[in-house]
C-alpha positions in Angstrom: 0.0 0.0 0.0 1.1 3.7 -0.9 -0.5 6.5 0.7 -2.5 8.7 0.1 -5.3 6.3 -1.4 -7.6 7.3 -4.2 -10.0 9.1 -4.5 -7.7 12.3 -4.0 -8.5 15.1 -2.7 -6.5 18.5 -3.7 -5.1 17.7 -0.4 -4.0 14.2 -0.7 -3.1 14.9 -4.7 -0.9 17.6 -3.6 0.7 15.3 -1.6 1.1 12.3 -4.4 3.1 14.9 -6.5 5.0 15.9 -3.6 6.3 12.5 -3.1 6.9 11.7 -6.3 9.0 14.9 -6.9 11.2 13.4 -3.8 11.7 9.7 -5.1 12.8 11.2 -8.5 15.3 13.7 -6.6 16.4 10.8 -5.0 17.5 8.9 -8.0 17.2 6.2 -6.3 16.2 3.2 -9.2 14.9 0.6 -6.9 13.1 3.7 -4.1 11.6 4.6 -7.4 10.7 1.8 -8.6 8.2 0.7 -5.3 5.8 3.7 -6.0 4.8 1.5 -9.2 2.5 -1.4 -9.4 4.7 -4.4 -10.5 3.0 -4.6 -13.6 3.0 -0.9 -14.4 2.6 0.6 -17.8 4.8 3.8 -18.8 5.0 5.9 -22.5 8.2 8.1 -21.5 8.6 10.5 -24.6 9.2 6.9 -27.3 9.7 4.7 -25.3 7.2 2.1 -23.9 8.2 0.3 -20.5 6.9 -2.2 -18.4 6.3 -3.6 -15.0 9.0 -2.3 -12.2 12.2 -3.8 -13.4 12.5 -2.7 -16.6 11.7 0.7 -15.1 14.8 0.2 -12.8 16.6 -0.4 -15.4 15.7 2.8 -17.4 15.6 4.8 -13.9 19.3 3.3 -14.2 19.8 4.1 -17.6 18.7 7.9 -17.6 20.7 8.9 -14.3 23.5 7.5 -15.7 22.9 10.2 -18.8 21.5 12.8 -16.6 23.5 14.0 -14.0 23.0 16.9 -11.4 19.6 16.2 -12.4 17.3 18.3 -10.1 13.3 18.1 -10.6 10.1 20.1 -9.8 6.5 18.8 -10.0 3.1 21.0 -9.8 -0.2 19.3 -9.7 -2.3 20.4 -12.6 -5.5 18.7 -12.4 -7.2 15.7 -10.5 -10.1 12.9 -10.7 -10.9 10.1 -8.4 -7.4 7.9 -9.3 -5.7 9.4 -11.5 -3.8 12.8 -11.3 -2.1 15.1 -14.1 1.4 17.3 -13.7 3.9 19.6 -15.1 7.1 19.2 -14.3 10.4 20.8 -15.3 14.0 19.1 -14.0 18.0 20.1 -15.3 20.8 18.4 -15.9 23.9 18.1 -17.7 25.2 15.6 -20.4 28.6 14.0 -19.9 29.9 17.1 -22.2 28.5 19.7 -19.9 25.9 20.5 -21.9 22.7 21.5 -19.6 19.0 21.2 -20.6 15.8 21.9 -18.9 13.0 19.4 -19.8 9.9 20.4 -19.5 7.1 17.8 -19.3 3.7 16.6 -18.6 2.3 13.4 -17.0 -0.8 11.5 -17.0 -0.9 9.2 -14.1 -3.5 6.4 -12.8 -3.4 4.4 -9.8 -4.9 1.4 -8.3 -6.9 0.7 -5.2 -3.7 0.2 -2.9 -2.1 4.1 -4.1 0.6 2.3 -6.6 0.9 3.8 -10.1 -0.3 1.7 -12.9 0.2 4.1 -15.6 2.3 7.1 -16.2 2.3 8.3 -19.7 4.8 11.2 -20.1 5.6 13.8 -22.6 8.8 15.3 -22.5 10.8 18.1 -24.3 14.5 19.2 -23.6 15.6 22.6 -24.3 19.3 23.4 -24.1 20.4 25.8 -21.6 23.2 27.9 -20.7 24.5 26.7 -17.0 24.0 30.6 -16.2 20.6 30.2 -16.9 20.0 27.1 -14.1 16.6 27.8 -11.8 16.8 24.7 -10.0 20.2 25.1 -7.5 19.2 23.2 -4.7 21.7 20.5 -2.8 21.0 17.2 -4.6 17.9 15.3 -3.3 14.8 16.6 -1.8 14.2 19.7 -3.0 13.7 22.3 0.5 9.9 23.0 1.3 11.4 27.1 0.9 12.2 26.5 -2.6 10.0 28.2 -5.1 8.0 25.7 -8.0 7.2 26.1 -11.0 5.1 28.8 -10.9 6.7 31.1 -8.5 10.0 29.8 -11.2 8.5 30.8 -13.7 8.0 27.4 -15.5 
C-alpha cells in the first residue's frame, strides 16, 4: 500500500506529487521503482516500459545520462485515481551540456495508491548553466524553494 489512497482530494493529490518529486530527486532506481504497481505501464517520450524492473533499469539508464539532475512537480488537475502534472527538471550531459526538460504526466493508480500508468511527454531545451533555476543540494528539494510557478516554468 502507498498513501494517500484514491480518490484524491487536492489535499491528498498535492501530496502524491510531492512525493513523487522526492523519489525522482532521489535517483534512487529501486526507491523509485516501489511507488509503481509491479505490472506498471509507462510511455516516456518513445519509449514504452513495463512492470517495475524494466523501469529500474531505465531509472538506471537515464541517471547515468543525466546528472545533477534536479526536478520540480506541480499538480495540474485531479479525478478520483488518476492525477495530471507539469514538471520541469536540469541536468547536464557527460559534455556539460545542460538542458531543462519540460514535461507533462498523466498518471492512474490502483486501489492500494501504486501507479499503474504514467504516460509522459517530455521536451528538452538546451540551456546555458547561467541560466540554471533549480540550484538546490541534490535530493529533496527544501519545502522554501519556489516551483514552478513562482519559477516561472
Amino acid at each position: 500500500m502507498r498513501k494517500p489512497l484514491p480518490p484524491f482530494s487536492l489535499e491528498t493529490a498535492t501530496e502524491k506529487v510531492r512525493l513523487a518529486e522526492d523519489g525522482w530527486n532521489s535517483r534512487d532506481p529501486e526507491k523509485v521503482s516501489m511507488a509503481y504497481a509491479t505490472d506498471s505501464l509507462w510511455r516516456n517520450r518513445r519509449l514504452f516500459i513495463y512492470g517495475r524492473c524494466e523501469i529500474v533499469r531505465f531509472l538506471e539508464w537515464k541517471w547515468r545520462q543525466e546528472h545533477d539532475y534536479r526536478l520540480v512537480k506541480e499538480l495540474f488537475a485531479f479525478h478520483e485515481n488518476r492525477i495530471a502534472v507539469r514538471y520541469a527538471y536540469e541536468y547536464h550531459n557527460d559534455e556539460g551540456d545542460w538542458f531543462r526538460a519540460y514535461g507533462n504526466e498523466n498518471w492512474e493508480f490502483d486501489d492500494n495508491g501504486l501507479m499503474k500508468r504514467r504516460h509522459a511527454s517530455i521536451n528538452d531545451l538546451p540551456i546555458r548553466e547561467e541560466e540554471r533555476l533549480l540550484y538546490w543540494p541534490l535530493g529533496r528539494r527544501p519545502d522554501s524553494y519556489p516551483g514552478l510557478t513562482e519559477l516561472g516554468l
